[in-house]
DRENKE-782137 format. One record per residue: residue in three letters; x, z, y of N, C-alpha, C in turn. Coordinates in steps of 0.001 Angstrom, whole numbers, padded with zeros to 6 digits, always signed. Atoms other than C-alpha are relative to their C-alpha. Example, Ala and Ser with C-alpha at 12.3 -4.5 7.8 and 13.67 -1.06 7.14 Angstrom:
! DRENKE-782137
ALA+000890+000000-001190+012300+007800-004500+000900+000000+001200
SER-000820-000060-001190+013670+007140-001060-000770+000730+001090
END
This chain:
! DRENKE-782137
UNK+000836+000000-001197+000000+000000+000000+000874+000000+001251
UNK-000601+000515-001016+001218-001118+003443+000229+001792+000756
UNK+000094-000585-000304+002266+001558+005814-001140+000498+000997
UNK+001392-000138-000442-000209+003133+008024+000644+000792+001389
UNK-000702-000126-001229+001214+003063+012108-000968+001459+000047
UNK+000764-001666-001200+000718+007039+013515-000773-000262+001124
UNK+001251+000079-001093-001751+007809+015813-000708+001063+000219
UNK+000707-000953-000450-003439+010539+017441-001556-000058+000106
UNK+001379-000576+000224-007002+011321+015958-000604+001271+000390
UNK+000697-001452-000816-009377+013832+017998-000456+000596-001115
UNK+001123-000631+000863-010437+016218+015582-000813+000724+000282
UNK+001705-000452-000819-013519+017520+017323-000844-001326+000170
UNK+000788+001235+000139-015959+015176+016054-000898+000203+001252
UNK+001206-000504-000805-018667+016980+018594+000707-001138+001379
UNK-000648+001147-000695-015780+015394+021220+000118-001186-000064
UNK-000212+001325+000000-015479+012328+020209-001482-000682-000543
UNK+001334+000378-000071-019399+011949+019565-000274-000657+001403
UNK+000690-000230-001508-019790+012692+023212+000898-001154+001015
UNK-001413+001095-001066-016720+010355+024277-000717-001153-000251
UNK+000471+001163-000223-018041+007419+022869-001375-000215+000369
UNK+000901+000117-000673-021341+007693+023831+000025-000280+001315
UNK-000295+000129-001199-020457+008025+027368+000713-001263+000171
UNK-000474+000846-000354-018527+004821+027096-000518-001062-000421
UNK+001768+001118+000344-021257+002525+025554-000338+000199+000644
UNK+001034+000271-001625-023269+003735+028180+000471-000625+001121
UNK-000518+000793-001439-021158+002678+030808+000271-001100-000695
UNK-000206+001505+000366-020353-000769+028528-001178-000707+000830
UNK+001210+000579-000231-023955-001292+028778-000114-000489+001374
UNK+000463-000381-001598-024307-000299+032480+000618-001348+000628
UNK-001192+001671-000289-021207-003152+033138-000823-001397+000262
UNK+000553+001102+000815-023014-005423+031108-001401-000423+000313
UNK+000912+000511-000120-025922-005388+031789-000934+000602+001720
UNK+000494-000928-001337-026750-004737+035780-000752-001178+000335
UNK+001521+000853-000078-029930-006391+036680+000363-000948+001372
UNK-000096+000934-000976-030045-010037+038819-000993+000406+000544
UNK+000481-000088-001170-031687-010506+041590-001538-001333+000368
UNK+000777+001375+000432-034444-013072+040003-000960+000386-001095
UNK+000833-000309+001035-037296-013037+037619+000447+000844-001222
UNK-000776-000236+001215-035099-012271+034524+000155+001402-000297
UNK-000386-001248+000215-034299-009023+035666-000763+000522-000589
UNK+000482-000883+001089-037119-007789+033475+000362-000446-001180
UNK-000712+000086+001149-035464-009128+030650+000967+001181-000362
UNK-000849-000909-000549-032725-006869+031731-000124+001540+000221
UNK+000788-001258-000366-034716-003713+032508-000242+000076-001490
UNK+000845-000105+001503-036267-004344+028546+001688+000355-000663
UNK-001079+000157+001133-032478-004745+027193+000722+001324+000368
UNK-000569-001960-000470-031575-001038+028891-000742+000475-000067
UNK+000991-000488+000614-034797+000270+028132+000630+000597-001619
UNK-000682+000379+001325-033505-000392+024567+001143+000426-000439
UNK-000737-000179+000219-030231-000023+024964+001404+001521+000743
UNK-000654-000797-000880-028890+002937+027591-000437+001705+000151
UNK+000530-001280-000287-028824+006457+026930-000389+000360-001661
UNK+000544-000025+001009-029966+006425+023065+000802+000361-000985
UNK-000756+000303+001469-029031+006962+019626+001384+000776-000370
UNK-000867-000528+001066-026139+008535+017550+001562-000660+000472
UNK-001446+000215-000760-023429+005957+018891+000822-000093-001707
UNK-000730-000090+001007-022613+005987+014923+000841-001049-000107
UNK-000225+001551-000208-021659+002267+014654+001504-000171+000791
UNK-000760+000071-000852-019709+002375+017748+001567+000727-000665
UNK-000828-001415+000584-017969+005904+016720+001157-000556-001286
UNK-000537+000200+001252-017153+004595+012918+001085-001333+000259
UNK-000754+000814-001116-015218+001292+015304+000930+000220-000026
UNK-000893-000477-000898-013257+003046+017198+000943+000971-000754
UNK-001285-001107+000263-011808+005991+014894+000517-000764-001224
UNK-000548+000872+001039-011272+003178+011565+000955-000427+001346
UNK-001267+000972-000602-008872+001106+014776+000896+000767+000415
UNK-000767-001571-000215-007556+005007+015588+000922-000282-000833
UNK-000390-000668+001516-006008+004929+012193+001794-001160+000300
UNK-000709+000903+000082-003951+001641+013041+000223-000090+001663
UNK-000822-000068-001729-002882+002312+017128-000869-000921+000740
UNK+000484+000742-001110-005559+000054+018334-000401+000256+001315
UNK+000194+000140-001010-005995-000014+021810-001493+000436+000218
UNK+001658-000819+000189-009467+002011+022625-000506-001208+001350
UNK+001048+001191-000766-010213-000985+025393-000759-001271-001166
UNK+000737+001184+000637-010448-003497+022368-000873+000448-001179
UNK+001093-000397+000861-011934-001091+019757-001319+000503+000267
UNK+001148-000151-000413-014355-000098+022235-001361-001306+000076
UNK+000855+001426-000161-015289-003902+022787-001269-000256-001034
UNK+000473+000179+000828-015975-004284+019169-001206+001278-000643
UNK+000848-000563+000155-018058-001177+018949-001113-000092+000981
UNK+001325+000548-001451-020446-002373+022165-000408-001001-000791
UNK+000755+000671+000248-020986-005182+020253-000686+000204-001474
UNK+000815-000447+001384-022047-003809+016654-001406+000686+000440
UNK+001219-000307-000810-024313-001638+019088-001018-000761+000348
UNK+001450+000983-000584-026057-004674+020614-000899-000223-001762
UNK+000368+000218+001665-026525-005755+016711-001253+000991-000112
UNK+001169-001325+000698-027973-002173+015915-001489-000133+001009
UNK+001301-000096-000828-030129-002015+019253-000727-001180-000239
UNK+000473+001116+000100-031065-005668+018592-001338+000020-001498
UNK+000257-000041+001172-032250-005042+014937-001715+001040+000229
UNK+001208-000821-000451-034479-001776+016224-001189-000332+001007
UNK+000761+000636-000795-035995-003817+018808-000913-000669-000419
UNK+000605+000501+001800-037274-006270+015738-000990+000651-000822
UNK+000710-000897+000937-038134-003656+013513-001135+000728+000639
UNK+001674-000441-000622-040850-001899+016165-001170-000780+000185
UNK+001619+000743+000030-042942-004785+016170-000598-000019-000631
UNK+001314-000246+001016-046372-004886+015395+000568-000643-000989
UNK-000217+000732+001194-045172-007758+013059+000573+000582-001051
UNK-000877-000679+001192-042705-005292+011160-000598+001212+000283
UNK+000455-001457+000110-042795-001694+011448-001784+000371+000690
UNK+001256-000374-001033-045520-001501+014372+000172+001279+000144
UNK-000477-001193-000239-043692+001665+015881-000096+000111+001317
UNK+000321-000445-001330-044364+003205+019281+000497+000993+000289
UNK-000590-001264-000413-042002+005541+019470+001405-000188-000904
UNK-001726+000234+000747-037711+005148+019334+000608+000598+000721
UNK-000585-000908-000454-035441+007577+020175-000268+000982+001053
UNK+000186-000743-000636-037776+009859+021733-000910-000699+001507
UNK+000685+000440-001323-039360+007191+024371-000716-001302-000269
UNK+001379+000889+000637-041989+004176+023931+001012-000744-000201
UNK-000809+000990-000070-040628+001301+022315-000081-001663+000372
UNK+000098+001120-000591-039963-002130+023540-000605-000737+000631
UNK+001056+000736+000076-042452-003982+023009-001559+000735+000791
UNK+001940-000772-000867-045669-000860+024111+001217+000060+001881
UNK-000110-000355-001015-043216+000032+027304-000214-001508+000878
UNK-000198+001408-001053-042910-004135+028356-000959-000582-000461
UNK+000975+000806+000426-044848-006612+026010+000633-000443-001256
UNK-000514+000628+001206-044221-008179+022677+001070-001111+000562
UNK-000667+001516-000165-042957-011679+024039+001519+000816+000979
UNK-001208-000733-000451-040011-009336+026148+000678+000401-000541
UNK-000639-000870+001106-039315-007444+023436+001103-000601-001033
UNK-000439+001113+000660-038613-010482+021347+001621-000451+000666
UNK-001086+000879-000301-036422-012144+023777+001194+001028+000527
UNK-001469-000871-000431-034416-008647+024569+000936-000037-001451
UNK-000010+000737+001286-033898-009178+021064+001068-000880-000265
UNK-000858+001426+000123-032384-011919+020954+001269+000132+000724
UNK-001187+000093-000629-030493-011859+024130+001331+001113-000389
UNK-000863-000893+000613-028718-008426+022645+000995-000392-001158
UNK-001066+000931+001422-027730-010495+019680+000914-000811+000868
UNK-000725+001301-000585-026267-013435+021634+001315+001134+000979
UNK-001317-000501-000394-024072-010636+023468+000749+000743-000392
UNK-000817-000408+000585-023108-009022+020983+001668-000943-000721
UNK-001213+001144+000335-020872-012241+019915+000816-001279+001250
UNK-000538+000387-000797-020239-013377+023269+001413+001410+000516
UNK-000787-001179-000114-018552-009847+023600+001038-000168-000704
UNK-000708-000126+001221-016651-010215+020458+001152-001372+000146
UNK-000711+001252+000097-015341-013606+020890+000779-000166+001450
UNK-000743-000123-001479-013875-013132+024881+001087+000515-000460
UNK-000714-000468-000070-010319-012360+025115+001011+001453-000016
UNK+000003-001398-000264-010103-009078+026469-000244+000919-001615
UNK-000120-000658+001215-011211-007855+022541+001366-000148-000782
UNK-001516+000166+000644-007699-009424+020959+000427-001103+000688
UNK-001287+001676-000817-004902-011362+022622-000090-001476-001705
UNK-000040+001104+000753-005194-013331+019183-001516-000716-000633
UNK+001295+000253-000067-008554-015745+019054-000293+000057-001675
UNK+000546-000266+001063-008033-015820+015325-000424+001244-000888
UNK+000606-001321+000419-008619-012173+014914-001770+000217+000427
UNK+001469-000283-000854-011607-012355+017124-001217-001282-000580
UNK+000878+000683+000922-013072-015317+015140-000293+000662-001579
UNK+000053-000749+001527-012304-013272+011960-001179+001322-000039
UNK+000389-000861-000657-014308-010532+013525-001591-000435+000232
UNK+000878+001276-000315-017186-013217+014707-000655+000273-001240
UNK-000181+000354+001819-016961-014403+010510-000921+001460-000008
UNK+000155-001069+000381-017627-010981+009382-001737+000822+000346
UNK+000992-000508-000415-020375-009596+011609-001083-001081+000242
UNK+001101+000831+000263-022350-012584+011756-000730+000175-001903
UNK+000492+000031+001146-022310-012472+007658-001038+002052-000055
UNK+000359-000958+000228-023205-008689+008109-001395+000271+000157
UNK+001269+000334-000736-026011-009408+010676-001378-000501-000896
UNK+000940+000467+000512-027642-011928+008617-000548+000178-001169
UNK+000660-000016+000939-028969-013179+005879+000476+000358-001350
UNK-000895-000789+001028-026255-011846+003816+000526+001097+000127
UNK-000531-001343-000304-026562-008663+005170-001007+000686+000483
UNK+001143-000615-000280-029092-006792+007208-001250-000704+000142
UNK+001052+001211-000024-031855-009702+007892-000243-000071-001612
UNK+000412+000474+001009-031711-010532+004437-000655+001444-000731
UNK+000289-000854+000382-032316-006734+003579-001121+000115+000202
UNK+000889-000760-000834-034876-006057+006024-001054-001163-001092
UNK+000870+000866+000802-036708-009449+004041-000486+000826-001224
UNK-000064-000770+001374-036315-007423+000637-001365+001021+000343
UNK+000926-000682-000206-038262-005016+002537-001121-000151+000169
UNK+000706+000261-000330-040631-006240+003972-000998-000772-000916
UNK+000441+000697+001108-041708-008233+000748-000412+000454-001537
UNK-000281-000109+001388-040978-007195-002441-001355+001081-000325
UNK+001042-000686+000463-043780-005442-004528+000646+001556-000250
UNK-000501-001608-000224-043589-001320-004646+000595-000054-001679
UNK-000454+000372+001582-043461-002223-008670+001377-000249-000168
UNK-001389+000184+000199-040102-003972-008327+001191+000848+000248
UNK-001307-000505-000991-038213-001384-006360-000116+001021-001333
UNK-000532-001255+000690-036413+000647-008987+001216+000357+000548
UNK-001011-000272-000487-033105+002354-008328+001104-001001+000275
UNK-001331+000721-000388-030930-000597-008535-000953-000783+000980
UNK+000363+000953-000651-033308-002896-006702-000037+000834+001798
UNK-000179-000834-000966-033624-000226-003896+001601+000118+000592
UNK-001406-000010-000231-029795+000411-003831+000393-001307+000568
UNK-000371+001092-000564-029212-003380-002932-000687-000049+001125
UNK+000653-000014-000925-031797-003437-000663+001022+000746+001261
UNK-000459-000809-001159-029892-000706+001277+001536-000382+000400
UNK-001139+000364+000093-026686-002060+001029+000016-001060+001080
UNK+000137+001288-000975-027972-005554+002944-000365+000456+001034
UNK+001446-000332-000813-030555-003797+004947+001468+000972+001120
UNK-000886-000873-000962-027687-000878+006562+000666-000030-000220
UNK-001254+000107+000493-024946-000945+004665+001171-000993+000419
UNK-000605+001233-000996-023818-004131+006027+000612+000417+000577
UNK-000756-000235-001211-023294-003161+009117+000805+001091+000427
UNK-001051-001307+000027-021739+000260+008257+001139-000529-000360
UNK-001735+000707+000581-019072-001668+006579+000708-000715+000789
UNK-000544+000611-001443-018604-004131+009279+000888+000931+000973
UNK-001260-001180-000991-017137-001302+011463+001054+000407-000159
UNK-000950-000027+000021-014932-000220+009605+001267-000699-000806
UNK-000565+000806+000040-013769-003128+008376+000911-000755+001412
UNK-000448+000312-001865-013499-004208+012789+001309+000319+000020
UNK-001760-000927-000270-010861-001410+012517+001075-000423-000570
UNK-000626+000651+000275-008899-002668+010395+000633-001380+000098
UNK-000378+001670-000776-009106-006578+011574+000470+000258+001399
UNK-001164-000202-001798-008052-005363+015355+001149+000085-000702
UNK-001324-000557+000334-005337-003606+013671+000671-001070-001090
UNK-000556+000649+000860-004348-006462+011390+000796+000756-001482
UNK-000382-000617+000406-004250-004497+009002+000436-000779-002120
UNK-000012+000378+001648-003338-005135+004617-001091-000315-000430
UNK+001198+000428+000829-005788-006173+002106-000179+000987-000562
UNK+000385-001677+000773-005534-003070+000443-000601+001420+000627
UNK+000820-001308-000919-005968-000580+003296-001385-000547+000477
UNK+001011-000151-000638-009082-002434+004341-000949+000294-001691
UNK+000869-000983+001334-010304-001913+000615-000760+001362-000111
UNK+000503-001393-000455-010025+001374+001185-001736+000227+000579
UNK+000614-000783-001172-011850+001681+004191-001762-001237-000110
UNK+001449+000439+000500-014581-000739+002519-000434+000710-000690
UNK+000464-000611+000624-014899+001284+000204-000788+001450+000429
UNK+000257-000797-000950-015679+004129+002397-001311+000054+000912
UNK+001201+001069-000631-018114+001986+004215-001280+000212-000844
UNK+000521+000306+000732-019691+001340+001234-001166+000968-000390
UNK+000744-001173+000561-020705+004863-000188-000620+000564+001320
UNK+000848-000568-000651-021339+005798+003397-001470-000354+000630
UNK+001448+000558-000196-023997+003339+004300-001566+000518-001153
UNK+001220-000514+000942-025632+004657+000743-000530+001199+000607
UNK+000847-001853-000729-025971+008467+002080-000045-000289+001129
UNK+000565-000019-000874-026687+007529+005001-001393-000501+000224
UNK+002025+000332+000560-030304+005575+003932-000158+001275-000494
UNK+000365-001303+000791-030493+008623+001399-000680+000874+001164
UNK+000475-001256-001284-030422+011053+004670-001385-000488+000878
UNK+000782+000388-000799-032518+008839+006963-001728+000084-000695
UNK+001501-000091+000722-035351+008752+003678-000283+001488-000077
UNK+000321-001431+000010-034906+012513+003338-000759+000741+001861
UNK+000560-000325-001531-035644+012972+007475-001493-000864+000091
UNK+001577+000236+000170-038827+010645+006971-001119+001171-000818
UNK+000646-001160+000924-039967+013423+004006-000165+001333+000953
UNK-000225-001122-000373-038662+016096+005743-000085+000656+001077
UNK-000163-000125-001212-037747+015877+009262-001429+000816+000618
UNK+001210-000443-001079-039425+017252+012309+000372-001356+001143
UNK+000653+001083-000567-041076+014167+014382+001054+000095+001418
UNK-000933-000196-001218-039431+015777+017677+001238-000331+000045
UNK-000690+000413-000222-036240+016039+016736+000598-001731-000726
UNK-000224+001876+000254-035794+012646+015055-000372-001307+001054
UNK+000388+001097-001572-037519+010855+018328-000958-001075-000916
UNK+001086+001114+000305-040105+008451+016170-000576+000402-000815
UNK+001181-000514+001054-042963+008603+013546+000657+000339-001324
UNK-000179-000118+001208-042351+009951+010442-000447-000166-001179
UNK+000512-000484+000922-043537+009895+006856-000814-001974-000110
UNK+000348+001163-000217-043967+006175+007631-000215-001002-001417
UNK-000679+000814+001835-042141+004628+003534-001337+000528-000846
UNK+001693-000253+000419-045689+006418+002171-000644-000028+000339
UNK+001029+000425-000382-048074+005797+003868-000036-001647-000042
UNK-000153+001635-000008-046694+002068+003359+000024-000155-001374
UNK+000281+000583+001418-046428+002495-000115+001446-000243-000466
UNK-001527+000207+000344-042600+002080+000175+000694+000483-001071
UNK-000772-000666+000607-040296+002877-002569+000938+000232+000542
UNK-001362-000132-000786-037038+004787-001353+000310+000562-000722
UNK-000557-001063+001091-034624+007226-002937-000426+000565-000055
UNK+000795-001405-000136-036337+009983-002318-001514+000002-000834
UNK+001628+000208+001097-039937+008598-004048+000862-000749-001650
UNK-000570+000138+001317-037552+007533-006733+000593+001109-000764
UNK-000997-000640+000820-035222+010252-007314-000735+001509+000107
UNK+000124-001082-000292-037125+013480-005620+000933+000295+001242
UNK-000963-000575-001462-035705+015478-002434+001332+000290-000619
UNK-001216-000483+000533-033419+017487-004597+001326-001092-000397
UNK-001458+001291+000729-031376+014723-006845+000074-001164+001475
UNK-000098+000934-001364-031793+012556-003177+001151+000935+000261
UNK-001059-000618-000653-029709+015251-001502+001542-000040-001273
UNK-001305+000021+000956-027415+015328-004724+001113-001372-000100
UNK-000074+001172+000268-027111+012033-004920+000918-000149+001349
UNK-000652-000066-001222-026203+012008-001258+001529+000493+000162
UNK-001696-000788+000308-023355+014746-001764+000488-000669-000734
UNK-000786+000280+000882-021957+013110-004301+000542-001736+000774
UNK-000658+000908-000240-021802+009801-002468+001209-000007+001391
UNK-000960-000486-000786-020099+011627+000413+001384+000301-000611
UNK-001169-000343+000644-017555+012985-001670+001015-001480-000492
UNK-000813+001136+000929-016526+009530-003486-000164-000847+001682
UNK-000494+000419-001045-016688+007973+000217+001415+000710+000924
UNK-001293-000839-000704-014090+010810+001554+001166-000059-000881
UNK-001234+000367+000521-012012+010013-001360+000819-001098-000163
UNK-000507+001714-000279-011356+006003-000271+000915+000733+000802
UNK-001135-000101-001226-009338+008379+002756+000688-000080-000405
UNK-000974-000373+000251-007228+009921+000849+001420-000861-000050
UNK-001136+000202-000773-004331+007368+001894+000548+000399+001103
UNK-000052+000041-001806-004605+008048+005548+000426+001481-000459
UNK-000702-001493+000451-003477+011705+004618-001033+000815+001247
UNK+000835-000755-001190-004896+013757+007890-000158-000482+000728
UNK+000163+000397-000954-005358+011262+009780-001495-000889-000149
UNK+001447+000915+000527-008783+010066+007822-000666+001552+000322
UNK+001150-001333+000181-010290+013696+008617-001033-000536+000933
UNK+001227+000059-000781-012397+012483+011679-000850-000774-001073
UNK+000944+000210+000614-013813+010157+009194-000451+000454-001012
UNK+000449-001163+001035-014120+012673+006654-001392+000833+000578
UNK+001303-000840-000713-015938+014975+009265-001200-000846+000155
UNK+000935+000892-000423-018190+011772+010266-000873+000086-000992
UNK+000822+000084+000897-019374+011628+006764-000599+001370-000334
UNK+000755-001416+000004-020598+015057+006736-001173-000018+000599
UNK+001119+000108-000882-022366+014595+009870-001044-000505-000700
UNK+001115+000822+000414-024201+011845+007977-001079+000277-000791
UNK+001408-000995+000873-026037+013921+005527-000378+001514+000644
UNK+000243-000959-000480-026264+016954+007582-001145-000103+001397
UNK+000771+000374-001118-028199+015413+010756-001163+000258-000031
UNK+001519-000489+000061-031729+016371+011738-000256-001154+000889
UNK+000728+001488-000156-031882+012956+013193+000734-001254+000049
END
């Protein structure tokens, strides 16, 4: 295995929650400051959406995988603003009547009830389109073939060979078909994707081996599983408040998930156990994989 350049990892996850949050928000703020022309409610819908929200996981999992390899926190930030647009893009989608039909995301109306469907749509969209105009500009890597490699990657994650094609699974498939493996893939396309994407990012800034990004796929891999696991256990379980949207939503739809497959208990087991075999892909990085050690904790421990 290749060596693995030093680097100074914050270990106060609570800190470095709160860091990158604060710097997505101001990406956004950059990015998206309202013209002086009709559009600007396009603009108003895509910070509605996008400013002030959410966990910042995406971003977070970015920035401390390009930690590991000395990347530059201007270009690993880049690439975590734009996995963000992705995520916010995806949730924007998923509240419509057409899919979920949700009225309530991170605690405030969503998209579509605060503006209109046809806004909602095209914030939508435009969030996608800057997430890869972001990605592909300079300023992310002095080298364009990293930043096309990067492009490659999160487009396959995005789509139809990755979350799109998941969210289809969902949205389709009979409650009959979903057994544990058919569920497990599902979650893999559906979130998993794009958990992996990140910290795969880290490693492509950092040009890193074929073997260390193994790793840190692998890592990816088990954490995108407990992290559905947790998110189906907070539908069962949660409280409505602190999670910020409706709950209890996968039954009343009839959904199969882990949790109507496996029970709460073997869900949470199941969970621990995929934490554990995700914290053991670190074990190259020696102490310098603890933030993402701690991260994966967070992930089954969260109350939203």
């Amino acid at each position: 295995m290749s060596t693995i350049p030093e680097g100074v990892l914050r270990s106060s996850l609570q800190e470095a929650m709160a860091d990158v949050a604060r710097e997505i928000d101001a990406a956004f703020e950059a990015e998206l400051q309202l013209p002086d022309d009709p559009s600007a409610r396009l603009y108003e819908a895509m910070r509605h959406a996008a400013v002030g929200g959410g966990k910042r996981l995406r971003p977070l999992l970015t920035c401390t995988a390009a930690d590991l390899f000395g990347v530059p926190r201007s270009q690993s930030l880049r690439a975590g603003l734009a996995v963000e647009c992705i995520h916010v893009h995806s949730l924007i989608h998923d509240d419509l009547p057409c899919m979920d039909d949700d009225a309530l995301r991170r605690g405030k109306p969503t998209v579509h009830v605060a503006f209109d469907e046809a806004t909602a749509v095209l914030a939508g969209d435009a969030l996608l389109a800057l997430s890869f105009q972001i990605l592909s500009a300079a300023p992310t890597h002095p080298s364009a073939e990293v930043r096309a490699h990067l492009v490659t990657e999160l487009a396959r994650a995005s789509g139809a060979w990755g979350m799109a094609g998941g969210q289809m699974l969902d949205l389709f498939a009979a409650p009959d078909e979903h057994d544990l493996k058919a569920i497990t893939r599902l979650q893999r396309l559906k979130t998993g994707a794009l958990i992996g994407w990140c910290l795969d990012a880290g490693a492509i800034l950092g040009e890193a081996s074929g073997d260390v990004r193994t790793h840190l796929r692998g890592y990816g891999q088990k954490l995108g599983l407990a992290f559905q696991i947790a998110d189906d256990l907070l539908d069962v379980c949660g409280e409505e408040a602190a999670v910020g949207k409706r709950l209890q939503k996968d039954a009343e739809q009839g959904k199969a998930t882990f949790v109507s497959l496996l029970g709460v208990e073997r869900a949470r087991q199941q969970a621990d156990l995929l934490i554990e075999q995700a914290v053991e892909h670190l074990r190259p990085f020696g102490s310098r994989g603890s933030l993402l050690a701690e991260l994966a904790e967070f992930v089954i421990a969260r109350d939203r």
